[in-house]
VEXDREN-2710 file (C-alpha; in Angstrom, 1 decimal):
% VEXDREN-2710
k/r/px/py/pz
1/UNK/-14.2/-7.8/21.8
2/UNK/-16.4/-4.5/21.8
3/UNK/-17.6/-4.6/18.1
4/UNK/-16.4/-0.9/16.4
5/UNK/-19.3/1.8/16.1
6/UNK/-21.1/2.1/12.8
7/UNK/-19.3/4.5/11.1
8/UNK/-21.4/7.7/9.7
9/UNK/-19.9/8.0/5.8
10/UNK/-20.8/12.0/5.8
11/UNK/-19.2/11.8/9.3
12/UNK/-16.3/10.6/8.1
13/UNK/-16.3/12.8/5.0
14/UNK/-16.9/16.0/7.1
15/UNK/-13.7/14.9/9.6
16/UNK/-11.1/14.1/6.7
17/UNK/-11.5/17.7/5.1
18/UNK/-8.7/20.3/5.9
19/UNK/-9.2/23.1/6.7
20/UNK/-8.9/24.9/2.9
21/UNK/-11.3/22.4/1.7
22/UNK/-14.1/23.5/4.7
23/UNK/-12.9/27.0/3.5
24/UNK/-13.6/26.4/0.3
25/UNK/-17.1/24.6/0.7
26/UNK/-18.5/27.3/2.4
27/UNK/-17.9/29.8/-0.2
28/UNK/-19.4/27.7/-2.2
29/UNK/-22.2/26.8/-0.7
30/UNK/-22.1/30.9/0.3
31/UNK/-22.3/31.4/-3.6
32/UNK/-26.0/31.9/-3.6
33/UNK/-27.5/34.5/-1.3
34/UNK/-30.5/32.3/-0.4
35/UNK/-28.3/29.8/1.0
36/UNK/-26.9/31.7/3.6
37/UNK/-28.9/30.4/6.4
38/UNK/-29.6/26.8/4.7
39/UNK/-30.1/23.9/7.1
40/UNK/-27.4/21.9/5.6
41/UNK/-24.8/24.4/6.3
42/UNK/-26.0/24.4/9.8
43/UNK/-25.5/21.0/9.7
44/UNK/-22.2/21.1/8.2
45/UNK/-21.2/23.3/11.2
46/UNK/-22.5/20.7/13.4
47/UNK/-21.1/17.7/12.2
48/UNK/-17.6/20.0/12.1
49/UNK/-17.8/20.6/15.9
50/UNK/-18.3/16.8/16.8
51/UNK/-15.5/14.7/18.3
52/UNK/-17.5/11.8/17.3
53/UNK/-20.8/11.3/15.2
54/UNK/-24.1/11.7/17.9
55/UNK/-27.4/11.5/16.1
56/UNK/-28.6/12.8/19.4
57/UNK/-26.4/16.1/19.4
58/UNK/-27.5/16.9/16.0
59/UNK/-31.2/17.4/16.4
60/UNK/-30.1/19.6/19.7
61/UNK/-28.0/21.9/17.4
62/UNK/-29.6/21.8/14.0
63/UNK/-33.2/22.9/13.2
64/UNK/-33.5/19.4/11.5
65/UNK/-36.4/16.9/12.6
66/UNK/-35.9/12.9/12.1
67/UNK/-38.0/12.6/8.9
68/UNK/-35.6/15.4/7.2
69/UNK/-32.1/14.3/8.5
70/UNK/-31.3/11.3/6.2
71/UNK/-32.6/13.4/2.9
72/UNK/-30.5/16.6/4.4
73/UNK/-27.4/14.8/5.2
74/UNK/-27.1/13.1/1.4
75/UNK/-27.5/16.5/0.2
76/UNK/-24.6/17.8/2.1
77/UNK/-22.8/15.0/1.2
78/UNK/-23.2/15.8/-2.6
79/UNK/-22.7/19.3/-2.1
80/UNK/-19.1/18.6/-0.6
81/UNK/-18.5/16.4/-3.2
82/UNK/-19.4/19.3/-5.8
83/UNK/-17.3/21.4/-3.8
84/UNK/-13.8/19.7/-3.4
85/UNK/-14.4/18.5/-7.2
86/UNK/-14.4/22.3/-8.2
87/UNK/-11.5/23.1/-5.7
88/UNK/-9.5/20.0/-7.4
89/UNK/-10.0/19.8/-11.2
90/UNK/-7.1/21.9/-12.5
91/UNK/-4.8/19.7/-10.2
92/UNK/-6.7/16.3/-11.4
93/UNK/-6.0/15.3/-15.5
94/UNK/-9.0/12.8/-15.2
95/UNK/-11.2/15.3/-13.1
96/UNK/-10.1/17.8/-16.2
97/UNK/-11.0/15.8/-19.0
98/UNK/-14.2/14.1/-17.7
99/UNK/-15.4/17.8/-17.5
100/UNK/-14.8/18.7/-20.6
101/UNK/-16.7/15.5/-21.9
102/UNK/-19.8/17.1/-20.0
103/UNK/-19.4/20.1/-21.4
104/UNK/-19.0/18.5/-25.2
105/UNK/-22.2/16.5/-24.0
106/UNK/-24.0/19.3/-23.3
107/UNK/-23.0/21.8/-26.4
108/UNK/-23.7/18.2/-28.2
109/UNK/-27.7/18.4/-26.9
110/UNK/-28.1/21.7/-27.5
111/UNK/-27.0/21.2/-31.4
112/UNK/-23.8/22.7/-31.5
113/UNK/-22.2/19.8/-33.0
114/UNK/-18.8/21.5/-34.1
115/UNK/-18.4/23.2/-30.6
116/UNK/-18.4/20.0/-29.1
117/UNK/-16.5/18.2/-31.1
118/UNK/-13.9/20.5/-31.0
119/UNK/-13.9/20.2/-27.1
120/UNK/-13.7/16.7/-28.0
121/UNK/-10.7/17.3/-29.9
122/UNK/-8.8/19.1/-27.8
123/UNK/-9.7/16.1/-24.6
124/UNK/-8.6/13.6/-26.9
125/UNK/-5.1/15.2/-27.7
126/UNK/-4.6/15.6/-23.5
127/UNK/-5.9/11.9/-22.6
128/UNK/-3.5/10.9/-25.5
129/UNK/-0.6/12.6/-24.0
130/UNK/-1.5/11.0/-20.8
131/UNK/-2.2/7.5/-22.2
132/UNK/-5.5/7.8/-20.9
133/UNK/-7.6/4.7/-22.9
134/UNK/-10.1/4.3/-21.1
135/UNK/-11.0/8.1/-21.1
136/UNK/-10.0/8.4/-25.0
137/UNK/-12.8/5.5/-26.0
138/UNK/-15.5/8.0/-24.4
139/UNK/-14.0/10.5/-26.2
140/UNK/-14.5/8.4/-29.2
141/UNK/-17.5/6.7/-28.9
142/UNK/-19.5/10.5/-28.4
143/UNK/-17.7/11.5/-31.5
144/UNK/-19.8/8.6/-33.0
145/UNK/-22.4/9.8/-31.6
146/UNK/-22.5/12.9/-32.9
147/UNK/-20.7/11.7/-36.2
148/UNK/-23.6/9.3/-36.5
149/UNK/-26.2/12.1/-36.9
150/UNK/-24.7/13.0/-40.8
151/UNK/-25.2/16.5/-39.9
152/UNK/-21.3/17.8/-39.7
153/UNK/-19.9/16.2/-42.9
154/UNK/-16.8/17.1/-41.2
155/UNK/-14.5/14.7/-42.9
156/UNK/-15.1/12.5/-45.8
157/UNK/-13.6/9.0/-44.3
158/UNK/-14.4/10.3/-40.7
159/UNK/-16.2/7.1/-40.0
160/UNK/-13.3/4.6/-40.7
161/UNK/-11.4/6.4/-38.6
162/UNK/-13.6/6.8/-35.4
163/UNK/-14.6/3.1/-35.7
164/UNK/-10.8/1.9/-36.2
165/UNK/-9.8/4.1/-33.4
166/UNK/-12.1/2.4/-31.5
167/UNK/-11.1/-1.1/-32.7
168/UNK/-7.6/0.1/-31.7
169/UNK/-8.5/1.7/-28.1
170/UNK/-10.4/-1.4/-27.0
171/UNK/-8.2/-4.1/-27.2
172/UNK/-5.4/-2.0/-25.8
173/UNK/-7.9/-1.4/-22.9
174/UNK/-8.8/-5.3/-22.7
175/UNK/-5.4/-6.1/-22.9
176/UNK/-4.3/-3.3/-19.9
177/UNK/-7.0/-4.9/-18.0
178/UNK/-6.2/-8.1/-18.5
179/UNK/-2.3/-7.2/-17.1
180/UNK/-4.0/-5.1/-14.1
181/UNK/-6.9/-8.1/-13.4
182/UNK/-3.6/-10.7/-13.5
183/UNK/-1.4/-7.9/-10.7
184/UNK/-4.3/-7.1/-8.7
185/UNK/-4.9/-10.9/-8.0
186/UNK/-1.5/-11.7/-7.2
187/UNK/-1.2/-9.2/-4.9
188/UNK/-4.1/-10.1/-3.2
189/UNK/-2.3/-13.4/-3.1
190/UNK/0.5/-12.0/-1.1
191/UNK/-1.4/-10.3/1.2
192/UNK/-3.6/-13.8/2.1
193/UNK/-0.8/-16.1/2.1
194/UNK/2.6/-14.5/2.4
195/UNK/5.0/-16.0/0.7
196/UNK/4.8/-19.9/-0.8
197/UNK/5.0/-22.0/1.6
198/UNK/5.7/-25.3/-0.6
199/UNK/6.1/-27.0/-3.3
200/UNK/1.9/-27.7/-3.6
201/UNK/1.7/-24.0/-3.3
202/UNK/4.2/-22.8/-5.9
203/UNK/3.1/-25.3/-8.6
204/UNK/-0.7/-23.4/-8.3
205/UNK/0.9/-20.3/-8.0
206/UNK/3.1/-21.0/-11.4
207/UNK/0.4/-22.6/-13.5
208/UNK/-2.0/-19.5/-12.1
209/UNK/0.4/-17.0/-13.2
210/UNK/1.3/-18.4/-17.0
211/UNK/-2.3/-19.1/-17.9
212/UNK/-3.2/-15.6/-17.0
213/UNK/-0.2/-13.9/-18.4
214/UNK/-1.4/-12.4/-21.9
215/UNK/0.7/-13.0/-24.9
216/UNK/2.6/-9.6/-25.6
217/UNK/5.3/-7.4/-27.8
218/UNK/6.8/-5.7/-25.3
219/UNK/7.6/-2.8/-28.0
220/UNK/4.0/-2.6/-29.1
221/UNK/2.8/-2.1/-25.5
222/UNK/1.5/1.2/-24.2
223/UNK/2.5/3.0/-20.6
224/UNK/-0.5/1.5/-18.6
225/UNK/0.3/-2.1/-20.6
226/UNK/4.1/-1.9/-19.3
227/UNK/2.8/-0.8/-15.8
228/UNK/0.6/-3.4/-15.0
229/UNK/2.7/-6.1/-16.3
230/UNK/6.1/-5.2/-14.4
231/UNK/3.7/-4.9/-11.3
232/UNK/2.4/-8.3/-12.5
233/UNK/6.1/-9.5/-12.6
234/UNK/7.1/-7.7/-9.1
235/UNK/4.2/-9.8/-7.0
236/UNK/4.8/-12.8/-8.3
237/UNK/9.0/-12.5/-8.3
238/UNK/8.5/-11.3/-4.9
239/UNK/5.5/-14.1/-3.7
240/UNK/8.3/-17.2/-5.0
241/UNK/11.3/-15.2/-3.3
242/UNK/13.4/-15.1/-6.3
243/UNK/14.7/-11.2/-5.5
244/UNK/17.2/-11.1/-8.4
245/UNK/14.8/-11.5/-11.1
246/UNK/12.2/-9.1/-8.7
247/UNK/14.5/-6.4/-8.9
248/UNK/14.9/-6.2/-12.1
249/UNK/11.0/-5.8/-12.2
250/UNK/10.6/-3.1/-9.6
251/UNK/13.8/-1.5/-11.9
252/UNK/11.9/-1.4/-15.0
253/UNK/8.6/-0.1/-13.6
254/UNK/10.9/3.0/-11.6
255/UNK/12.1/3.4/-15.3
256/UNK/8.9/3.4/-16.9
257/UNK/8.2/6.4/-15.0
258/UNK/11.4/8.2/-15.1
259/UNK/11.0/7.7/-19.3
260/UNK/7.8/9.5/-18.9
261/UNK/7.7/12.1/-16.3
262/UNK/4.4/13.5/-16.9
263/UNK/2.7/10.2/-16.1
264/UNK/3.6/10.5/-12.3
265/UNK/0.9/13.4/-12.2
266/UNK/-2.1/10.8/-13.4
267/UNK/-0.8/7.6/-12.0
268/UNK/1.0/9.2/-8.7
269/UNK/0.2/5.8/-6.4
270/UNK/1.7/3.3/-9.0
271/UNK/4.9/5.8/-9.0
272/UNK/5.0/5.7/-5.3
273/UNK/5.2/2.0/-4.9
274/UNK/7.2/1.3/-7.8
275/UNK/10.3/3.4/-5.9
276/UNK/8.5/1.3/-2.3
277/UNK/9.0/-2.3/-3.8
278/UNK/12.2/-1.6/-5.9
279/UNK/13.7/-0.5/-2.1
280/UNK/12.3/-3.1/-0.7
281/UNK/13.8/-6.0/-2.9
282/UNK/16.9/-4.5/-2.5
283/UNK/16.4/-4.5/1.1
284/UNK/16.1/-8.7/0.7
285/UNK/18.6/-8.8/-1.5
286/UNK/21.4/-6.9/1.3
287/UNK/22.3/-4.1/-1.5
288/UNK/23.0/-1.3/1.0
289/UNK/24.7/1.0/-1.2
290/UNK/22.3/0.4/-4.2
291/UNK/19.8/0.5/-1.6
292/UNK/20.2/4.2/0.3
293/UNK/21.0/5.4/-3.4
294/UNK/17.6/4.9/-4.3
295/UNK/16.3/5.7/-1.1
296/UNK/17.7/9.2/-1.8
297/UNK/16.2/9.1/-4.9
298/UNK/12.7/9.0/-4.1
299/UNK/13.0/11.4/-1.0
300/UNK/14.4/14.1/-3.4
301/UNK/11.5/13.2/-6.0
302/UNK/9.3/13.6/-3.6
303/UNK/10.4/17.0/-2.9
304/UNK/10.1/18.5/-6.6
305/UNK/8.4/21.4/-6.8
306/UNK/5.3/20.6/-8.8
307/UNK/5.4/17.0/-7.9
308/UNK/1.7/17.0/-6.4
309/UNK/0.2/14.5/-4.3
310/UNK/-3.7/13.8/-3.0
311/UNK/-4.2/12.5/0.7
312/UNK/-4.6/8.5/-0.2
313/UNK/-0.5/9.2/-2.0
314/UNK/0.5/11.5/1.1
315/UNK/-0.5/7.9/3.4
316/UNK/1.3/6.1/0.5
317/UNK/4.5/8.2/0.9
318/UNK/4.6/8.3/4.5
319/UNK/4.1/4.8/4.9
320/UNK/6.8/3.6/2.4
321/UNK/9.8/6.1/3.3
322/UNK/9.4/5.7/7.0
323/UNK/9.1/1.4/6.6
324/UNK/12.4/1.7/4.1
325/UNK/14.5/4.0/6.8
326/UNK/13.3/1.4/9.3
327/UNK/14.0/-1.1/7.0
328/UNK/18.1/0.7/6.7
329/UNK/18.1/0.3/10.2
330/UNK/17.5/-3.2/10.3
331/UNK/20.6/-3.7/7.3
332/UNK/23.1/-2.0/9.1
333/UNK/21.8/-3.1/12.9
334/UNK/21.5/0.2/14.2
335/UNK/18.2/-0.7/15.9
336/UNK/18.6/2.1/19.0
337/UNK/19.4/4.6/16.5
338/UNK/16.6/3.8/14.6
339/UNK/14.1/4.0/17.8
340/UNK/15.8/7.6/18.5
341/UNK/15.7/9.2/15.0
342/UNK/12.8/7.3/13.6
343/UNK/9.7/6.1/15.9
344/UNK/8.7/9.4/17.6
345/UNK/8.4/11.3/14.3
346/UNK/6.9/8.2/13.0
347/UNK/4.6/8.1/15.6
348/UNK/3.7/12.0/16.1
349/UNK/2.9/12.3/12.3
350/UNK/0.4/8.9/12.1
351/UNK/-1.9/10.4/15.0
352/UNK/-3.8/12.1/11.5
353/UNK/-3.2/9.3/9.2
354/UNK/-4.1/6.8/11.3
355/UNK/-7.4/6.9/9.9
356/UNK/-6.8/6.5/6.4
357/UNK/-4.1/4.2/6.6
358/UNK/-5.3/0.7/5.6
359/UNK/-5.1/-2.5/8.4
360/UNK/-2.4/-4.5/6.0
361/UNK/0.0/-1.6/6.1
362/UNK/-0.3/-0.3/9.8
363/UNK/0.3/-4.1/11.0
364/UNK/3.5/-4.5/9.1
365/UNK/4.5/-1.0/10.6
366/UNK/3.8/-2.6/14.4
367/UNK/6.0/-5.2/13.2
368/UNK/8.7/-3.2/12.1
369/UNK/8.4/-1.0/15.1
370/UNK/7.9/-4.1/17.4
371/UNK/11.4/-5.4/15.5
372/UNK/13.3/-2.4/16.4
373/UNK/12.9/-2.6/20.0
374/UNK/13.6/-6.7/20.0
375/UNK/16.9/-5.7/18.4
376/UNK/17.5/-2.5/20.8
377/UNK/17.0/-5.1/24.1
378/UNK/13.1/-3.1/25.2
379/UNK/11.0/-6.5/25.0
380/UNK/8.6/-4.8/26.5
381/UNK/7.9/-2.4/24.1
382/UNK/8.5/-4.9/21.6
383/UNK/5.9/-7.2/22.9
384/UNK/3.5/-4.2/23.2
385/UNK/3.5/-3.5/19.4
386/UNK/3.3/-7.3/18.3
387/UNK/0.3/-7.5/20.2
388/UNK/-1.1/-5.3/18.3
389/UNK/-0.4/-7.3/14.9
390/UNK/-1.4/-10.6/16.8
391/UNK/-5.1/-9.0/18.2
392/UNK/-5.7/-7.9/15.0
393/UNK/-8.4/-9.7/13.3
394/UNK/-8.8/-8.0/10.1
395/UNK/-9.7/-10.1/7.2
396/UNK/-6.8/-10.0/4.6
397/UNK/-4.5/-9.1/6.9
398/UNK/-1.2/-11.3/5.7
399/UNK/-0.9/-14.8/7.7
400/UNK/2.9/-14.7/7.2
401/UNK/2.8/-11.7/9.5
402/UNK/0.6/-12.9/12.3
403/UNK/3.1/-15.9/12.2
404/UNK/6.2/-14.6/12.8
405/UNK/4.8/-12.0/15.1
406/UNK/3.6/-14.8/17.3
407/UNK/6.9/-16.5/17.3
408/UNK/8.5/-13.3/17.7
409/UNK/6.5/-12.4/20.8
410/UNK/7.4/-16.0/22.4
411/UNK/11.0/-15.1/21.9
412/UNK/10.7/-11.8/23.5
413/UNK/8.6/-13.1/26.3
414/UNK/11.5/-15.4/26.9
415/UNK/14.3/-12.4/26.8
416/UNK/11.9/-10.1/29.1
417/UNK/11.9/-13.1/31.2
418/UNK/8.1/-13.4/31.6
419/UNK/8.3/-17.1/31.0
420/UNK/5.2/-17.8/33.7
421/UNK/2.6/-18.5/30.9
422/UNK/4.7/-19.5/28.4
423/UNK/3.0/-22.8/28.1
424/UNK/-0.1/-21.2/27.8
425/UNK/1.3/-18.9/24.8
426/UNK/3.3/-21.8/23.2
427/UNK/-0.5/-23.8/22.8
428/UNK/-1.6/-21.0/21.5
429/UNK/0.6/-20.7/18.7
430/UNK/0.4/-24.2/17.7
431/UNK/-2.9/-24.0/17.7
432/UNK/-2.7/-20.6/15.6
433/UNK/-0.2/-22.5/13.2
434/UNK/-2.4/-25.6/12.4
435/UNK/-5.5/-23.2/12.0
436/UNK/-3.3/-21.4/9.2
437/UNK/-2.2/-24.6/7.8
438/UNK/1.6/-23.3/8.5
439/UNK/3.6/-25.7/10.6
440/UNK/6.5/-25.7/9.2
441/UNK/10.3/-27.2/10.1
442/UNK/11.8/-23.6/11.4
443/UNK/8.3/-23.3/13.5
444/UNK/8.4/-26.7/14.7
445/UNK/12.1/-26.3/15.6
446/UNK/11.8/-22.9/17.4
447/UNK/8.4/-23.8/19.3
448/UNK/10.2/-27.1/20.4
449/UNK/13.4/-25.1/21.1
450/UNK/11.4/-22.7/23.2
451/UNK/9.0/-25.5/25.0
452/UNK/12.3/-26.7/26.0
453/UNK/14.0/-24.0/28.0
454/UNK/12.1/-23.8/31.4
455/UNK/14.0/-27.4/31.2
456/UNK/17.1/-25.9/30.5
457/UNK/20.2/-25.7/33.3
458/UNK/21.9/-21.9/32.6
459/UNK/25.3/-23.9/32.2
460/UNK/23.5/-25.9/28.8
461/UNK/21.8/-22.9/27.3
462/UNK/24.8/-22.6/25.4
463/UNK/24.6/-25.7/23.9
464/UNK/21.1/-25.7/23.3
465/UNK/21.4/-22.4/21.5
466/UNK/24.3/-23.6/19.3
467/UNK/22.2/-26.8/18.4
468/UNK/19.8/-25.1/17.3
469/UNK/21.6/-22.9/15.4
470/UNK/23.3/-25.8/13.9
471/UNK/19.8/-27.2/12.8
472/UNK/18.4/-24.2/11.5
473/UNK/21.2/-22.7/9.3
474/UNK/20.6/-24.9/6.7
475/UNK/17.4/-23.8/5.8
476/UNK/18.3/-19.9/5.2
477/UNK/18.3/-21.4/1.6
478/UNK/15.7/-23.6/1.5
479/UNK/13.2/-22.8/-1.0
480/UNK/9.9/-23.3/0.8
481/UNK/11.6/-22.3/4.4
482/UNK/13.8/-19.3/4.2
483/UNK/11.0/-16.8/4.5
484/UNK/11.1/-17.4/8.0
485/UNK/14.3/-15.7/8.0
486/UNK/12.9/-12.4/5.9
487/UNK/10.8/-12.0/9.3
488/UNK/13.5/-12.5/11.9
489/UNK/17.1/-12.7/11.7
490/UNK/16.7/-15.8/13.8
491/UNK/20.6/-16.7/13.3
492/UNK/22.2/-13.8/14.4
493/UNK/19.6/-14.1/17.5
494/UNK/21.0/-17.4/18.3
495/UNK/24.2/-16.0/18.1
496/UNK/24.1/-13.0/20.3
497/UNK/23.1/-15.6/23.1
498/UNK/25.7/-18.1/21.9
499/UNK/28.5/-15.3/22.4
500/UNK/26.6/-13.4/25.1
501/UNK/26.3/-10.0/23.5
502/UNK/23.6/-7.5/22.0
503/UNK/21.7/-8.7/18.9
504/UNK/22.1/-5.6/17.2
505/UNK/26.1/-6.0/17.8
506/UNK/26.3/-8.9/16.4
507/UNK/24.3/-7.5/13.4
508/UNK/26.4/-4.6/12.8
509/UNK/29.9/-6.8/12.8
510/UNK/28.4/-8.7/10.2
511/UNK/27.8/-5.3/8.3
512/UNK/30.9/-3.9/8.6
513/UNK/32.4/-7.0/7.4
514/UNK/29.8/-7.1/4.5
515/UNK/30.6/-3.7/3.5
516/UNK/34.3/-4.5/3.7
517/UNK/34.6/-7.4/1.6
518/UNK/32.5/-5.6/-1.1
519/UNK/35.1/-3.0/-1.0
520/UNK/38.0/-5.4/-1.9
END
């Protein structure tokens, strides 16, 4: 494997700007009249030009020798910076207030005590309104500060209030942290390991989780409290499989923010994935009607006028309504449909996000992708796009989905009827599965299942398909081996062979007949 080019950061920086943003930095850095000619603008320009960062093509184009270039390109870095923090700061709260503790900083040095504390004042009611703790105990700690001189005798008992605001801010703060230290880890659980995988694994998982969940009054508990402990609650519903009691999670966070709308402009991310994880346990849990309601939902609240996102939520967005119409696809089996009205669009829009969307999420978008044309009949295609999850060696990246993208692949191989190096591919696998420490009984009986075909005459595949079928429906409940079946629909596989039609026939019977019996 060709190791990846080291990446320039200012590079990088330079290439992600729109073009409002490049507009905008070069009247600023146009603000000055000396500056019109400055060699970092120069090299600005340059580095704008580039397709790709060449040290070579710099010192062609800009009047900038070796010894000056790593001191010129920090201070263009810094200079965009300024820039886009000066373009952004009435759309930012944070950006906002951390200015106007600056400014209460610098009115502070210059003696002009009441001036800044009434800036102060003013910051504190915003980050208040905002539940912004963190920001509210700088707030309080430089009214110390200044308090502390004894030179504004502004109130008599102002002390005992600054320092029991401060009591008061810092445990809500240690205790928000200790809710958002106990999510974070969890969900970089899931993203390691997938899933439990047995009873070993839960156990951990369940002595992990109550010896790091703080002791709480739910009614005493502030926004950011209630956020980070119903995210808590969705990663490790969600990591043990137990969707009911996830839902309801997801259902309280989504309510959290509709309760308090203006918290969606300073935590847009968290409001983003609350709708993405509510969807997708409802996805697991089969609610299809519950499930395009809410879908709706977020699409429209998406579309508010006023709702404004930054690039890293725009990713966010795109990534989690395009995986949940996939994901409506797969529910109702309409997997050619799906491939028509979803994957170009899908595709023509992530040629620009490509590069800020993170490894995790762009393999479990080849995996959907790849899922769509298993279920439409293109192996091909299907195989094309699981490669891609299987080559990819990313650290982090979720074992689960390597997995079942492996076994996925060997299935599709079969179907496309390129069974010459299936040997080859089945070792592989095995040997991918004991490295991962994830051998389990619906791997075993698949990889056995499909080591056994080439052995097959046509007039037994039937009978092979239907004993299989036989031996794996019993674990679609089975605590520690049903996620196989949130990965592939492995059943109604075997039965679209067993009964010689489509796959994604057989899945949309069994929808129609879902839907009617729900009816009754």
């Amino acid at each position: 494997m060709i190791p990846n080019p080291k990446k320039d950061f200012l590079f990088e920086l330079v290439e992600t700007l729109s073009s409002s943003e490049k507009r905008n930095f070069k009247l600023f850095a146009h603000r000055l009249e000396a500056n019109q000619d400055a060699k970092y603008l120069l090299l600005f320009d340059a580095l704008d030009r580039m397709p790709e960062y060449n040290e070579g093509i710099l010192f062609k184009k800009t009047p900038v020798s070796k010894k000056q270039l790593s001191n010129m390109k920090a201070h263009l870095y810094k200079q965009i910076l300024t820039s886009l923090r000066l373009l952004y700061a009435d759309r930012n709260v944070e950006l906002q207030l951390n200015e106007q503790i600056d400014f209460a900083r610098i009115l502070f040095n210059k003696g002009l005590y009441m001036q800044s504390l009434k800036i102060l004042d003013k910051a504190k009611q915003v980050a208040a309104q905002y539940s912004l703790d963190t920001v509210m105990l700088r707030i309080v700690e430089l009214e110390k500060v200044i308090e502390s001189q004894h030179i504004t005798r502004s109130m008599r008992n102002r002390a005992e209030v600054l320092s029991a605001q401060t009591i008061q801010l810092t445990d809500k703060v240690s205790l928000k942290n200790r809710f958002s230290n106990l999510s974070l880890q969890l969900y970089g659980f899931y993203l390691k390991t997938g899933y439990i995988k047995d009873k070993e694994n839960r156990e951990m998982l369940e002595k992990f989780y109550s010896s790091n969940m703080p002791e709480y009054n739910l009614s005493s508990l502030g926004f950011y409290e209630k956020m980070y402990l119903y995210q808590a609650q969705v990663w490790y519903f969600h990591i043990i499989q137990d969707f009911p009691l996830c839902y309801r999670a997801a259902q309280r966070w989504v309510d959290l923010f509709n309760a308090a709308p203006q918290m969606k402009k300073v935590a847009t991310g968290n409001y983003l994935k609350a709708y993405h994880y509510l969807l997708d346990t409802l996805f697991y849990l089969g609610y299809y009607g519950r499930f395009t309601e809410v879908l709706e939902e977020f699409r429209k609240s998406l579309e508010t006028k006023g709702f404004i996102m930054d690039d890293n939520c725009r990713v966010l967005a795109f990534l989690y309504l395009y995986s949940n119409q996939i994901n409506m696809h797969f529910m109702t089996g309409e997997f050619s449909k799906g491939l028509k009205e979803i994957v170009p669009a899908f595709l023509s829009e992530m040629k620009d996000l490509r590069s800020k969307m993170d490894m995790h999420h762009l393999m479990v978008m080849n995996y959907k992708v790849a899922c769509l044309y298993f279920g439409s009949g293109d192996n091909l295609n299907a195989i094309h796009y699981l490669n891609e999850v299987i080559k990819s060696n990313y650290e982090g990246l979720s074992e689960d989905l390597q997995c079942f993208a492996h076994i996925l692949k060997l299935i599709a191989s079969y179907e496309a009827g390129l069974d010459e190096d299936m040997e080859k591919q089945i070792k592989n696998v095995y040997r991918f599965l004991i490295k991962m420490d994830d051998l389990h009984q619906v791997q075993k009986e698949m990889m056995f299942f499909v080591r056994q075909l080439s052995r097959i005459y046509d007039y037994e595949l039937k009978g092979a398909f239907v004993e299989l079928k036989e031996k794996l429906k019993p674990f679609e409940q089975h605590p520690y081996e049903k996620r196989a079946f949130l990965y592939l629909d492995i059943i109604s596989w075997l039965e679209s062979k067993i009964e010689n039609r489509p796959v994604q026939e057989v899945i949309q019977e069994k929808f129609r007949e879902k839907i009617k019996s729900m009816e009754k």
